[in-house]
PDBQT receptor file of N, H, CA, C and O in Angstrom, charges set to zero:
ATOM      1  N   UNK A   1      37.903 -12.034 185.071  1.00  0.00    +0.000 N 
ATOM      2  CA  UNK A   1      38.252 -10.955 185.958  1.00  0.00    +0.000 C 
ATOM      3  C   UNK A   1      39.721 -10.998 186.335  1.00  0.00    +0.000 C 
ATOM      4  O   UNK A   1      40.330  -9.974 186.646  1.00  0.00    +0.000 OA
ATOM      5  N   UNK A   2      40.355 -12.355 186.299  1.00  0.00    +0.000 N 
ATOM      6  H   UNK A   2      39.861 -13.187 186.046  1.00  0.00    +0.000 HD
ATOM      7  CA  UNK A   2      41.768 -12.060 186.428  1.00  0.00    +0.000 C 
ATOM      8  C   UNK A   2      42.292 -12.045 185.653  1.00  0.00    +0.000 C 
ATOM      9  O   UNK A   2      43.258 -12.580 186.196  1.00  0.00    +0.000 OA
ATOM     10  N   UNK A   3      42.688 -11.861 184.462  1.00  0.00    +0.000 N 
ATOM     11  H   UNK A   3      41.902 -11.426 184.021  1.00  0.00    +0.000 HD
ATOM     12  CA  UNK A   3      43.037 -11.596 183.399  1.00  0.00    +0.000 C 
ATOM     13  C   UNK A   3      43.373 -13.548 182.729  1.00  0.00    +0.000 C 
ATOM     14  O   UNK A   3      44.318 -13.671 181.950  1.00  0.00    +0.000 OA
ATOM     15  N   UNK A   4      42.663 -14.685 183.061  1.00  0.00    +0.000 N 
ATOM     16  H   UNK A   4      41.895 -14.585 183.694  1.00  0.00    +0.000 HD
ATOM     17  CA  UNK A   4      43.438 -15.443 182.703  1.00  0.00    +0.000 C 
ATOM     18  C   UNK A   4      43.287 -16.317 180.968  1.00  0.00    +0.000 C 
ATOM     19  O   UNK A   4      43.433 -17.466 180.552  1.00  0.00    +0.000 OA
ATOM     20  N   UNK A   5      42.963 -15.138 180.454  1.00  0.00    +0.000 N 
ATOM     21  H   UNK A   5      42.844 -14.205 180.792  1.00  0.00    +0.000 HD
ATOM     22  CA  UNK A   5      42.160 -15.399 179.047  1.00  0.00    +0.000 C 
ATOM     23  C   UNK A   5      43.170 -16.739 178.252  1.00  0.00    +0.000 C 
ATOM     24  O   UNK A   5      42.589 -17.594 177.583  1.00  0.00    +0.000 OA
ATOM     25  N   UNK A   6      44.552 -16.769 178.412  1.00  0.00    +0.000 N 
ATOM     26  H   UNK A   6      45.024 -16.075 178.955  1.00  0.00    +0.000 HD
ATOM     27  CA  UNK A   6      44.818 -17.942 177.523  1.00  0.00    +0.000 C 
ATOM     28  C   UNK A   6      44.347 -19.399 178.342  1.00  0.00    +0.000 C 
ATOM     29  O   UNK A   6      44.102 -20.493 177.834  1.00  0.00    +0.000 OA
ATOM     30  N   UNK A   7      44.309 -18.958 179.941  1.00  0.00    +0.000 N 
ATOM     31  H   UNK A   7      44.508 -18.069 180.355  1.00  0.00    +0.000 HD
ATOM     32  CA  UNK A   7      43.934 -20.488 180.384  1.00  0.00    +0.000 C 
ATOM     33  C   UNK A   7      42.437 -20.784 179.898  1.00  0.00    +0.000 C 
ATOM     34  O   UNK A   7      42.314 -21.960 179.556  1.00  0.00    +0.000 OA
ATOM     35  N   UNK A   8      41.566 -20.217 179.808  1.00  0.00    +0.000 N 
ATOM     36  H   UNK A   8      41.666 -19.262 180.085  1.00  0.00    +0.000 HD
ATOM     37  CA  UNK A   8      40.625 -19.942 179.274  1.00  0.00    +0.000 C 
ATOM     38  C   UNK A   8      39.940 -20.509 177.845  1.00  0.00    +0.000 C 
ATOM     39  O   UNK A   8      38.917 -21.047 177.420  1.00  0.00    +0.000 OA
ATOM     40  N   UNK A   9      41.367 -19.951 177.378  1.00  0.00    +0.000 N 
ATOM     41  H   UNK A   9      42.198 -19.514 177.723  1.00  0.00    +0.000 HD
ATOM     42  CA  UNK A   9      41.075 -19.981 175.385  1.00  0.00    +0.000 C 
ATOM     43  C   UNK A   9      41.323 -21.821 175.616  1.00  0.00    +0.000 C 
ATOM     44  O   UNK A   9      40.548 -22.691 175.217  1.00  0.00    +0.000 OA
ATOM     45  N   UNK A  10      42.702 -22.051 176.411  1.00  0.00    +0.000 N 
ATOM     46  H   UNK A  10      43.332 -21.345 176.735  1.00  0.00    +0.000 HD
ATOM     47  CA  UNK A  10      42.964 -23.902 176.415  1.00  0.00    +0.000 C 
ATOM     48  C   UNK A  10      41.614 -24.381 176.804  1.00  0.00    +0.000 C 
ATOM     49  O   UNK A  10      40.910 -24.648 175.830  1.00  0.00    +0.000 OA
ATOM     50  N   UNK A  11      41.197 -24.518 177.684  1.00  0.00    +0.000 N 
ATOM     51  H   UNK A  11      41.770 -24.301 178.475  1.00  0.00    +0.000 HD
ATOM     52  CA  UNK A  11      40.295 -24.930 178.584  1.00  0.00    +0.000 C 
ATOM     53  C   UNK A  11      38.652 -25.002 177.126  1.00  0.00    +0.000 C 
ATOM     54  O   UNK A  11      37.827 -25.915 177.175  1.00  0.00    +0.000 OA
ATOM     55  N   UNK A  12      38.593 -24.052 176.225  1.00  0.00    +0.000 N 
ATOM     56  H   UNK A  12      39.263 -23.310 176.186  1.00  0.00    +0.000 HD
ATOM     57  CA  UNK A  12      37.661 -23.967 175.686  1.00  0.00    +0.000 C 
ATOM     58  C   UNK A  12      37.708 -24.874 174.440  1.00  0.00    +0.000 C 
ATOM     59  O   UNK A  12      36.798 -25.456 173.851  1.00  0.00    +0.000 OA
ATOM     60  N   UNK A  13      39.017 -24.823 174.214  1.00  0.00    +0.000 N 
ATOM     61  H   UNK A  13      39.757 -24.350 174.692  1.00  0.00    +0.000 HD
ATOM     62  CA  UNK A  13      40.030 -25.893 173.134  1.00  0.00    +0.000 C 
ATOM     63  C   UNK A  13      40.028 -26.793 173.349  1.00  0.00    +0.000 C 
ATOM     64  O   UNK A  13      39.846 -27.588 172.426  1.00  0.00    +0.000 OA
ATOM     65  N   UNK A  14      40.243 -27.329 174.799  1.00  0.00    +0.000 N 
ATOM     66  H   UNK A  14      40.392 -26.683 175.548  1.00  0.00    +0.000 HD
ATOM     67  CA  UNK A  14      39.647 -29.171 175.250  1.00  0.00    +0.000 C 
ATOM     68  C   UNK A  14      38.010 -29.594 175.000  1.00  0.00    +0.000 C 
ATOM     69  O   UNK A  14      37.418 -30.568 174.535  1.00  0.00    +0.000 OA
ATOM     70  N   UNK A  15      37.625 -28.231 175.608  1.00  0.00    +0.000 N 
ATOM     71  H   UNK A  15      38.105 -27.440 175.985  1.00  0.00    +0.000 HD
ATOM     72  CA  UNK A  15      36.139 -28.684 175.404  1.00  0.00    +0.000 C 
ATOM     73  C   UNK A  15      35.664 -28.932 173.895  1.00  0.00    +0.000 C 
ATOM     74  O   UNK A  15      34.648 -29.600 173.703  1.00  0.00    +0.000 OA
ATOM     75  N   UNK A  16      36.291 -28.474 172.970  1.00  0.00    +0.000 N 
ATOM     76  H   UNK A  16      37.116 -27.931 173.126  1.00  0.00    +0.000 HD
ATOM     77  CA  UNK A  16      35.791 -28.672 171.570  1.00  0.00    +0.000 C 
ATOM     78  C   UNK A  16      36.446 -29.720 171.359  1.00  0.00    +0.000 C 
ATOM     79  O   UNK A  16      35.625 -30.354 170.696  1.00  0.00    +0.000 OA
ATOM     80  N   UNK A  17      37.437 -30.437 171.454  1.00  0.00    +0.000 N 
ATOM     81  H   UNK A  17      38.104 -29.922 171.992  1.00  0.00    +0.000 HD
ATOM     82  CA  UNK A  17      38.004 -31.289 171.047  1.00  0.00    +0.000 C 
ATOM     83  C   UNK A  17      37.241 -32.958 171.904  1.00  0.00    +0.000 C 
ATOM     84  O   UNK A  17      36.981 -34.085 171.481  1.00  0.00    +0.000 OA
ATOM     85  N   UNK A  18      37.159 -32.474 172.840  1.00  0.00    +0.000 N 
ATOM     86  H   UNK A  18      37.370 -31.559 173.183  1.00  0.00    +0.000 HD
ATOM     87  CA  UNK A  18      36.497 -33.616 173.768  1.00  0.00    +0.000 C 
ATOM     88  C   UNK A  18      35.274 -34.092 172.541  1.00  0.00    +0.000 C 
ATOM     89  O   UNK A  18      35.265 -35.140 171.895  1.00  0.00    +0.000 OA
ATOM     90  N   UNK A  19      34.305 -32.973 172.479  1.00  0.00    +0.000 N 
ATOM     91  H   UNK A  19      34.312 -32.122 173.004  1.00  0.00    +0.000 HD
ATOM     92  CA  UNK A  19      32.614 -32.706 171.645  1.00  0.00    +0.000 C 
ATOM     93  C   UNK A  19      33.102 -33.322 170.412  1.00  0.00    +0.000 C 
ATOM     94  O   UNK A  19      32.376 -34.083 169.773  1.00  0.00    +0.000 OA
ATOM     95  N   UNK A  20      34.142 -33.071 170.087  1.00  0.00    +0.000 N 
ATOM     96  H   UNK A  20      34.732 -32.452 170.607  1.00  0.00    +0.000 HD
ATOM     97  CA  UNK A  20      34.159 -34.074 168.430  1.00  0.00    +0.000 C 
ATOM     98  C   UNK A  20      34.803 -35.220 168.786  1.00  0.00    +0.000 C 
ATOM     99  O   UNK A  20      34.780 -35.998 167.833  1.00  0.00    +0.000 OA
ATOM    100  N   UNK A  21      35.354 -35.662 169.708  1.00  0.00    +0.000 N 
ATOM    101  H   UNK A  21      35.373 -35.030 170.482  1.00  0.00    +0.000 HD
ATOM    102  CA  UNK A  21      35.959 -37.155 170.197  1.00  0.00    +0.000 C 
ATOM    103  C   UNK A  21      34.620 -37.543 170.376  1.00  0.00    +0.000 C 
ATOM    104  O   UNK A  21      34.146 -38.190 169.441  1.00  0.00    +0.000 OA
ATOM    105  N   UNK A  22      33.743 -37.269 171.525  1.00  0.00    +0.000 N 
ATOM    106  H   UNK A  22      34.127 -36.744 172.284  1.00  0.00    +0.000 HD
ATOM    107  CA  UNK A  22      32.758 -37.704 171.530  1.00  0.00    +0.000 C 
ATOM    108  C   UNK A  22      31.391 -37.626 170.702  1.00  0.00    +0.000 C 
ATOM    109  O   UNK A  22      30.375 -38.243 171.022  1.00  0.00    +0.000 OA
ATOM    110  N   UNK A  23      31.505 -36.783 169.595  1.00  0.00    +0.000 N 
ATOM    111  H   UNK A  23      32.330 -36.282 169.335  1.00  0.00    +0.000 HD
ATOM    112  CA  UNK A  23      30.399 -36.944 168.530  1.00  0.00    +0.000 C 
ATOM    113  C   UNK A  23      31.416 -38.275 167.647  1.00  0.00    +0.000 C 
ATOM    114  O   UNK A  23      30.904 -39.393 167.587  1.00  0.00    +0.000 OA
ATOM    115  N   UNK A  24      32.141 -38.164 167.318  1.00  0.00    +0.000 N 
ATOM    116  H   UNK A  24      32.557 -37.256 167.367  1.00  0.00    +0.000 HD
ATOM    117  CA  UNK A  24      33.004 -39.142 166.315  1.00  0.00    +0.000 C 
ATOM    118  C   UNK A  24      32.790 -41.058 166.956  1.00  0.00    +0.000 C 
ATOM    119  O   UNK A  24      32.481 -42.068 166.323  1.00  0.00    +0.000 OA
ATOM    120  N   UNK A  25      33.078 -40.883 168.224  1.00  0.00    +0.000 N 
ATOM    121  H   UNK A  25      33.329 -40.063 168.738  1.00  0.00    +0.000 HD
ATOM    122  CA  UNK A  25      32.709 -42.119 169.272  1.00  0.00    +0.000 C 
ATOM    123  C   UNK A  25      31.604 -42.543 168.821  1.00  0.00    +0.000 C 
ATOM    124  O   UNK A  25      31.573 -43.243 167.809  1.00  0.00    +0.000 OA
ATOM    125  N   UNK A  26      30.485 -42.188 169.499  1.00  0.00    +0.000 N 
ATOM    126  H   UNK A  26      30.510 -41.619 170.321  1.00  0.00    +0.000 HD
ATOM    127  CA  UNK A  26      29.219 -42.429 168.917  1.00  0.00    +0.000 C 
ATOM    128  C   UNK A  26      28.972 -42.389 167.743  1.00  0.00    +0.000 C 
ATOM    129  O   UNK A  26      28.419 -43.418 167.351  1.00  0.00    +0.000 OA
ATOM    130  N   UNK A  27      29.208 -41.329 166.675  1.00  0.00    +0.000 N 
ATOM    131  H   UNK A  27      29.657 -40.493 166.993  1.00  0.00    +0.000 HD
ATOM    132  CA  UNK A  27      28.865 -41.736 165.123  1.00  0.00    +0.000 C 
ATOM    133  C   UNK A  27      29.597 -43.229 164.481  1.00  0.00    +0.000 C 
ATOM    134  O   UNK A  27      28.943 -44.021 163.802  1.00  0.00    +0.000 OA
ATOM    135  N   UNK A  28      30.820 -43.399 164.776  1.00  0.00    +0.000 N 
ATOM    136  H   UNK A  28      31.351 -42.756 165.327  1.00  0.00    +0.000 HD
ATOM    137  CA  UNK A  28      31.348 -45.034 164.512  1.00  0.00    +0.000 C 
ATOM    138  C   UNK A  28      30.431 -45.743 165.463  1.00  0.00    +0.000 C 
ATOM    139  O   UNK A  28      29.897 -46.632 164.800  1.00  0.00    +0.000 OA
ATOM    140  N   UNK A  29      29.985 -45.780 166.713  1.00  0.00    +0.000 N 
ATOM    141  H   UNK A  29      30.419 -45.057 167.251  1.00  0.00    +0.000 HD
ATOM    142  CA  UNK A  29      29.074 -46.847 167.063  1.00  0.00    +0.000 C 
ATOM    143  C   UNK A  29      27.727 -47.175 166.598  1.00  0.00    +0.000 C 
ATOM    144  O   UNK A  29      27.032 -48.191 166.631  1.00  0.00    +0.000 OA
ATOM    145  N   UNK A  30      27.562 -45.807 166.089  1.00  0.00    +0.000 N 
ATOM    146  H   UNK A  30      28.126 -44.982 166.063  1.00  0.00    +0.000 HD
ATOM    147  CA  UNK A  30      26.063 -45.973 165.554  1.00  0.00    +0.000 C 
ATOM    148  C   UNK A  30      26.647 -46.399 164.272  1.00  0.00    +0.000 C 
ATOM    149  O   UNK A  30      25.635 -46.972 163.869  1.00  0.00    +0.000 OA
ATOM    150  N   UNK A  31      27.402 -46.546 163.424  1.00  0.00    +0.000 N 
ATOM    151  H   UNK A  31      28.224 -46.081 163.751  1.00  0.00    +0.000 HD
ATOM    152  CA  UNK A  31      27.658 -47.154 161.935  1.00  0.00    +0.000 C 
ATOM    153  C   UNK A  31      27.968 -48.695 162.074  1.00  0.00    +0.000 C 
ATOM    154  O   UNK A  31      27.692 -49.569 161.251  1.00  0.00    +0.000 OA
ATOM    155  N   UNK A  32      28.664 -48.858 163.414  1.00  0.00    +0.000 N 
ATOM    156  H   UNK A  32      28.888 -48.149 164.083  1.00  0.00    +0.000 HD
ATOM    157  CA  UNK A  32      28.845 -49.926 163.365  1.00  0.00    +0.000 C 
ATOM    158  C   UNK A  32      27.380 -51.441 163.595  1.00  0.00    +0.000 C 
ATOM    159  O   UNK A  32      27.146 -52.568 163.157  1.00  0.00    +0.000 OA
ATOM    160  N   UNK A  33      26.730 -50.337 164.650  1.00  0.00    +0.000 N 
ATOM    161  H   UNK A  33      26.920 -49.421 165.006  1.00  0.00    +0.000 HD
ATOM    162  CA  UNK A  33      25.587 -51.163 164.877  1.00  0.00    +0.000 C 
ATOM    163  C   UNK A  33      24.286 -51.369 164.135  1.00  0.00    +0.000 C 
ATOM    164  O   UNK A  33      23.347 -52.136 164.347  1.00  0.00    +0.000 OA
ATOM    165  N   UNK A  34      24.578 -50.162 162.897  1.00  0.00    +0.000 N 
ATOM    166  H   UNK A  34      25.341 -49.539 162.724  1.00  0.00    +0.000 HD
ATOM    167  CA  UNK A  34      24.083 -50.118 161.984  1.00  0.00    +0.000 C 
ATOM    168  C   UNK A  34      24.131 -51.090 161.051  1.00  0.00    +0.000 C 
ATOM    169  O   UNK A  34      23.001 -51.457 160.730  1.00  0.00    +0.000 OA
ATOM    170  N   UNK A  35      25.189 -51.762 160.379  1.00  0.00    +0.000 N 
ATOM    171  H   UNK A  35      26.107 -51.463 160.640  1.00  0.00    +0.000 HD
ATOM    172  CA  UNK A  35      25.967 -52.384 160.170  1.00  0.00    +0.000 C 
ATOM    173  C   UNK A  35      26.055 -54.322 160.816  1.00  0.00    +0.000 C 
ATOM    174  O   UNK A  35      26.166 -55.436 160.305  1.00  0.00    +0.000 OA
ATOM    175  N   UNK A  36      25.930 -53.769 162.093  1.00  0.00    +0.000 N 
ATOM    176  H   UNK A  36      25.840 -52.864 162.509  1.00  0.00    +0.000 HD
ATOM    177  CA  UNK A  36      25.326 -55.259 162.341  1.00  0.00    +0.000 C 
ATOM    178  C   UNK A  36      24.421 -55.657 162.451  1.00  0.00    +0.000 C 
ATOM    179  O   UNK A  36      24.200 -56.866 162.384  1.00  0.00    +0.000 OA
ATOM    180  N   UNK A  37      23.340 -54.542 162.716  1.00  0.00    +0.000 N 
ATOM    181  H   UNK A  37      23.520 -53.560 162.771  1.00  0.00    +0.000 HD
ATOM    182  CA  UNK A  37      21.985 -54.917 162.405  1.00  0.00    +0.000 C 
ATOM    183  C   UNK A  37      21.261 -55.358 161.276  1.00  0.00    +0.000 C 
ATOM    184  O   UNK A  37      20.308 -56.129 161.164  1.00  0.00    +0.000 OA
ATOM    185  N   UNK A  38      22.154 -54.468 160.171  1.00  0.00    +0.000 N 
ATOM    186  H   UNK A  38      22.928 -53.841 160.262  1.00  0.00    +0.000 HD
ATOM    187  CA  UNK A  38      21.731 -55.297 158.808  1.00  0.00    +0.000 C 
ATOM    188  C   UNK A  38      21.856 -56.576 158.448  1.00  0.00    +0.000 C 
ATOM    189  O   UNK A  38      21.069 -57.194 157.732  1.00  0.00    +0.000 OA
ATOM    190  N   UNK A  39      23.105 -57.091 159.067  1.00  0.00    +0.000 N 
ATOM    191  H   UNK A  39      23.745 -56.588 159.649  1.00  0.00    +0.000 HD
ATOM    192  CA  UNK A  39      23.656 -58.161 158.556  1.00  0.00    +0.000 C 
ATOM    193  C   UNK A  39      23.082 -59.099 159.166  1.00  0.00    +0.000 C 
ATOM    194  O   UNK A  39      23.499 -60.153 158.686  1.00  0.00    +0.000 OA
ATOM    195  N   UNK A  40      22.263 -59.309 160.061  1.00  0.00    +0.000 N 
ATOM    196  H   UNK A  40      21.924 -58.453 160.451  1.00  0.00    +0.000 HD
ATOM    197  CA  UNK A  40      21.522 -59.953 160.981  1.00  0.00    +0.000 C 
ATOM    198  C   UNK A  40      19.892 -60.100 160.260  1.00  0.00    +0.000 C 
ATOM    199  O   UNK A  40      19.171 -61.093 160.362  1.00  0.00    +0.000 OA
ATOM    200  N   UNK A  41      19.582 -58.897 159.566  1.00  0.00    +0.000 N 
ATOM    201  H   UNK A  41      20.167 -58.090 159.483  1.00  0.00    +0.000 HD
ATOM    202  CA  UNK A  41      18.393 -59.112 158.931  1.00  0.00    +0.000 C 
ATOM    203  C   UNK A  41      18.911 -59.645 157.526  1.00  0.00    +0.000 C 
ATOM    204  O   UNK A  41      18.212 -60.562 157.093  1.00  0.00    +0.000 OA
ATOM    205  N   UNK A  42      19.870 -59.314 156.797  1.00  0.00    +0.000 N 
ATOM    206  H   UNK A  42      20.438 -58.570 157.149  1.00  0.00    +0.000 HD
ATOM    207  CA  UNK A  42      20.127 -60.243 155.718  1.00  0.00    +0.000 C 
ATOM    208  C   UNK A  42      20.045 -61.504 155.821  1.00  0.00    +0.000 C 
ATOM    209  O   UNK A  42      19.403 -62.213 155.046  1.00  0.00    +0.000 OA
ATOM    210  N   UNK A  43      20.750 -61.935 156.879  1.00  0.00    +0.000 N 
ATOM    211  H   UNK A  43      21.272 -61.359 157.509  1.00  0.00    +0.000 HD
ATOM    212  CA  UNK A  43      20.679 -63.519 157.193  1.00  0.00    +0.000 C 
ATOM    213  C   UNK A  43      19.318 -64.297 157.552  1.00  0.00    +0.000 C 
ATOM    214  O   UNK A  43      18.936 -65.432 157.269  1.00  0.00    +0.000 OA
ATOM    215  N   UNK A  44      18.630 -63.062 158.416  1.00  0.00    +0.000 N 
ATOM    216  H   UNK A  44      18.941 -62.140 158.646  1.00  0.00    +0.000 HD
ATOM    217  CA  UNK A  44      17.137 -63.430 158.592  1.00  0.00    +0.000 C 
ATOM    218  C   UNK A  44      16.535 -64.092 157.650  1.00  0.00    +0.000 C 
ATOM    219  O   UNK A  44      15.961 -65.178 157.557  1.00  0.00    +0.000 OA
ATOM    220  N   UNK A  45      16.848 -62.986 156.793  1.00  0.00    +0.000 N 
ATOM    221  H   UNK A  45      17.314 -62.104 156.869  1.00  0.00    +0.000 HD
ATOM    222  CA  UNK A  45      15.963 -63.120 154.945  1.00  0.00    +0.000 C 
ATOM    223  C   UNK A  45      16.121 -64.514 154.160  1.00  0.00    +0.000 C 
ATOM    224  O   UNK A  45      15.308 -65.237 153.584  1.00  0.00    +0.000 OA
ATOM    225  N   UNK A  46      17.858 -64.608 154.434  1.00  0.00    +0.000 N 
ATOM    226  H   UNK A  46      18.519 -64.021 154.902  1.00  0.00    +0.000 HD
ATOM    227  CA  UNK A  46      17.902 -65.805 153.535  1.00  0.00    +0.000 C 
ATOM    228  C   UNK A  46      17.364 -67.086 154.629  1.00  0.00    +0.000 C 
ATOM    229  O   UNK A  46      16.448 -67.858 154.345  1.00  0.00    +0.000 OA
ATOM    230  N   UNK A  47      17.964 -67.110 155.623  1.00  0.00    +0.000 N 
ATOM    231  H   UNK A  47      18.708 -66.483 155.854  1.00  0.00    +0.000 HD
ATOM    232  CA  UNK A  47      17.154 -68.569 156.136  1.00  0.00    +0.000 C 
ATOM    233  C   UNK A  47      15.588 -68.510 155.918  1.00  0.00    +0.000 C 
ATOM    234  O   UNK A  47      14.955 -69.545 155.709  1.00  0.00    +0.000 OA
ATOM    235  N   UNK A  48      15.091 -67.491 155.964  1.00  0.00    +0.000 N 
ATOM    236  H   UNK A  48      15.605 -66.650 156.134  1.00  0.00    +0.000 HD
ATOM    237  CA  UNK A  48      13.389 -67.388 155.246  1.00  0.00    +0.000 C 
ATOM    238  C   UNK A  48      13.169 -68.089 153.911  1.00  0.00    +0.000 C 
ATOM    239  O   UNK A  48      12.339 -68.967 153.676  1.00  0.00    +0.000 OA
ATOM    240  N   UNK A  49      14.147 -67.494 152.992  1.00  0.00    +0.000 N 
ATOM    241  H   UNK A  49      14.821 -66.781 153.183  1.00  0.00    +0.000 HD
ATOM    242  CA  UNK A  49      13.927 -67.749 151.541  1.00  0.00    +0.000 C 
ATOM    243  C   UNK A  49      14.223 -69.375 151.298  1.00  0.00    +0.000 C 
ATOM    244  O   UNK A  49      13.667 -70.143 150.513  1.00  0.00    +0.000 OA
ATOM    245  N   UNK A  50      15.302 -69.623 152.256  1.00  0.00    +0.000 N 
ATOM    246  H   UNK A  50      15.754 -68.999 152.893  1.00  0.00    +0.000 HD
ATOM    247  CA  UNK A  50      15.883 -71.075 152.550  1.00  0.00    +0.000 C 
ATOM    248  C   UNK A  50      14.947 -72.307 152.960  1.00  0.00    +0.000 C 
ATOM    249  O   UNK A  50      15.027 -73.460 152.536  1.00  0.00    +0.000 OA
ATOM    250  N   UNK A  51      14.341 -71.957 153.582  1.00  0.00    +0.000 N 
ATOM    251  H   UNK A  51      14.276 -71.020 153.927  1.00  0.00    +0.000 HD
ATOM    252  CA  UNK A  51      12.869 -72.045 154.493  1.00  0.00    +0.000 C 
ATOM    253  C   UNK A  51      11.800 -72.577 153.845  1.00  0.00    +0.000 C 
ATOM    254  O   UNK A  51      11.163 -73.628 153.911  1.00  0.00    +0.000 OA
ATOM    255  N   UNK A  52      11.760 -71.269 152.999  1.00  0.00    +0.000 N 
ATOM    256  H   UNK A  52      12.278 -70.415 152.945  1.00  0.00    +0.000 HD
ATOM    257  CA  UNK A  52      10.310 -71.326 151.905  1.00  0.00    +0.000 C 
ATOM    258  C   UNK A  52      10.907 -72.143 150.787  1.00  0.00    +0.000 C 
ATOM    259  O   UNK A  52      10.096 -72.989 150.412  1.00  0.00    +0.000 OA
ATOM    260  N   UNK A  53      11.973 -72.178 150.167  1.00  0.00    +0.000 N 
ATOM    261  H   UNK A  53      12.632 -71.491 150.471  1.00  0.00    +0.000 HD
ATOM    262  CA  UNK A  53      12.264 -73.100 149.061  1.00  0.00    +0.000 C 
ATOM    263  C   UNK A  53      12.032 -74.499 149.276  1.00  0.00    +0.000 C 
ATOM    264  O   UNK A  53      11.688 -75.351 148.456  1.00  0.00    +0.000 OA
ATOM    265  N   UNK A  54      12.325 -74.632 150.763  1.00  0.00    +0.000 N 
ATOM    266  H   UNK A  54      12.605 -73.940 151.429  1.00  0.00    +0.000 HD
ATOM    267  CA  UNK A  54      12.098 -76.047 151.006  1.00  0.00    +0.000 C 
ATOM    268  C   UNK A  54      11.099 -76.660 150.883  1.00  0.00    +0.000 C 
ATOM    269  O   UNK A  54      10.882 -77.611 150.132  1.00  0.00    +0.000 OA
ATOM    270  N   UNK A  55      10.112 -75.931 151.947  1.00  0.00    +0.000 N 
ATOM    271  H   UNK A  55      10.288 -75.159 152.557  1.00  0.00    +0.000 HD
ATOM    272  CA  UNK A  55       8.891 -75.874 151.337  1.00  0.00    +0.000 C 
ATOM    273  C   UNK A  55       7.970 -76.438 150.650  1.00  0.00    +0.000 C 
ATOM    274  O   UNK A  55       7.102 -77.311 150.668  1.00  0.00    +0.000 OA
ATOM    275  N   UNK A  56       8.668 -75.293 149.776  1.00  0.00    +0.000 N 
ATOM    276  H   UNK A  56       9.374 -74.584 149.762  1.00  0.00    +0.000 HD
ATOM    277  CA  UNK A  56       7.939 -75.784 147.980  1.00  0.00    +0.000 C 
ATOM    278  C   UNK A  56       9.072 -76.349 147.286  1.00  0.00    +0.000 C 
ATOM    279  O   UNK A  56       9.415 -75.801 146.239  1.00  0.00    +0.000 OA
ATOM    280  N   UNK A  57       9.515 -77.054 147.575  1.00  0.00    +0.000 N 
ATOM    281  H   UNK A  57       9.236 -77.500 148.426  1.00  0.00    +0.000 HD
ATOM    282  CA  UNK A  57      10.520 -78.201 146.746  1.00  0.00    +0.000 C 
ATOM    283  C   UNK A  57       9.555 -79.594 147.818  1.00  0.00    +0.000 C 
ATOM    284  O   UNK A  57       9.201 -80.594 147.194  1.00  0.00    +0.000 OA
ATOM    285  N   UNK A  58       9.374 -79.549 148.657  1.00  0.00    +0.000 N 
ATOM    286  H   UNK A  58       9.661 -78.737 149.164  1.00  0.00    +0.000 HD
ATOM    287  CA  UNK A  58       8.684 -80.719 149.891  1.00  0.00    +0.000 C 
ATOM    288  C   UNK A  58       6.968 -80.724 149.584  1.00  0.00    +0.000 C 
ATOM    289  O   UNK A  58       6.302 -81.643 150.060  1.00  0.00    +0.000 OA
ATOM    290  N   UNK A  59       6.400 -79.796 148.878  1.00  0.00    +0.000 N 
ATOM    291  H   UNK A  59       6.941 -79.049 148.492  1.00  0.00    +0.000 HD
ATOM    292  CA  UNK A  59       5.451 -79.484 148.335  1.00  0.00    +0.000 C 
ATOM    293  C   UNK A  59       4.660 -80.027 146.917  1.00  0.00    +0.000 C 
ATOM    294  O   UNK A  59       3.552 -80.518 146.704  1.00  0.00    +0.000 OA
ATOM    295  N   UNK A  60       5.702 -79.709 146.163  1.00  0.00    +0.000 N 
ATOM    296  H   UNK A  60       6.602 -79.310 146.337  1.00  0.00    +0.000 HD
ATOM    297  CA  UNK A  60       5.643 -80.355 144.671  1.00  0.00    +0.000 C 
ATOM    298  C   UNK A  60       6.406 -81.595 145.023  1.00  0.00    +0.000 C 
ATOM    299  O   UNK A  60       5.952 -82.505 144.329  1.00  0.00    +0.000 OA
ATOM    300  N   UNK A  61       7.148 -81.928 145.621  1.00  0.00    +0.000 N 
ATOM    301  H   UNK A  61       7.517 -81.189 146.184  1.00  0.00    +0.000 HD
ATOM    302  CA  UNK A  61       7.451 -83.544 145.606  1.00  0.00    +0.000 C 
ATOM    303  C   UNK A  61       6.119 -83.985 145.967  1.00  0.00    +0.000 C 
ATOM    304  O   UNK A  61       5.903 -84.946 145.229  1.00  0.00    +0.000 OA
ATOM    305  N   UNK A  62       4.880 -83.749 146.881  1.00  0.00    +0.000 N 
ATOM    306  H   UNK A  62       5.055 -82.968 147.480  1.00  0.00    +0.000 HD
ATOM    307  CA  UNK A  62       4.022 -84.302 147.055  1.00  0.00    +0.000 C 
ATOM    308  C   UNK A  62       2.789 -84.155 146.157  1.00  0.00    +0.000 C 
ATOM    309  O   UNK A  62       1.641 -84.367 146.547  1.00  0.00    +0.000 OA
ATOM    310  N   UNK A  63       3.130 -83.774 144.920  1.00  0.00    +0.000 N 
ATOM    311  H   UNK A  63       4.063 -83.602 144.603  1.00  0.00    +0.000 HD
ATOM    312  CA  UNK A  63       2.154 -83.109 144.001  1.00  0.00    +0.000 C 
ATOM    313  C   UNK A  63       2.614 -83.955 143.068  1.00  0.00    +0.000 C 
ATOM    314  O   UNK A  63       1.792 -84.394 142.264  1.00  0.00    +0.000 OA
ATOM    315  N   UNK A  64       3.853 -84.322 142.978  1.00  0.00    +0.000 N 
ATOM    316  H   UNK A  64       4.521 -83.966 143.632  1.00  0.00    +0.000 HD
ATOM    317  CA  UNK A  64       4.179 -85.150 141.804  1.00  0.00    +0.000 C 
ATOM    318  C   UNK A  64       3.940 -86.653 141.845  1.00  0.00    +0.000 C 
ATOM    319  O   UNK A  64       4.211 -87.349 140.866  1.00  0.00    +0.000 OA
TER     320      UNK A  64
């Protein structure tokens, strides 16, 4: 109503810019935690596999 259409047009220009700062924020946190979550179950895996080899290496020594 007061004519202040360029403060307006700025004001609408932050707001989009904010929305992709903050979609971009969160999409790197979610990659990142993505990312460490895997690497946490990789390691899981191998101390498992590490685990179980022993195992059966402690297994067949008692078989032999």
């Amino acid at each position: 109503m007061e004519g202040k259409y360029v403060e307006a047009e700025m004001a609408k220009n932050r707001i989009e810019e904010l929305k992709i700062q903050d979609f971009t924020r969160r999409r790197e946190t979610l990659i990142y935690d993505q990312a460490r979550e895997r690497e946490e179950v990789e390691q899981a895996h191998l101390m498992e596999y590490q685990d179980f080899n022993k195992r059966w290496d402690e297994a067949l020594g008692q078989i032999e």
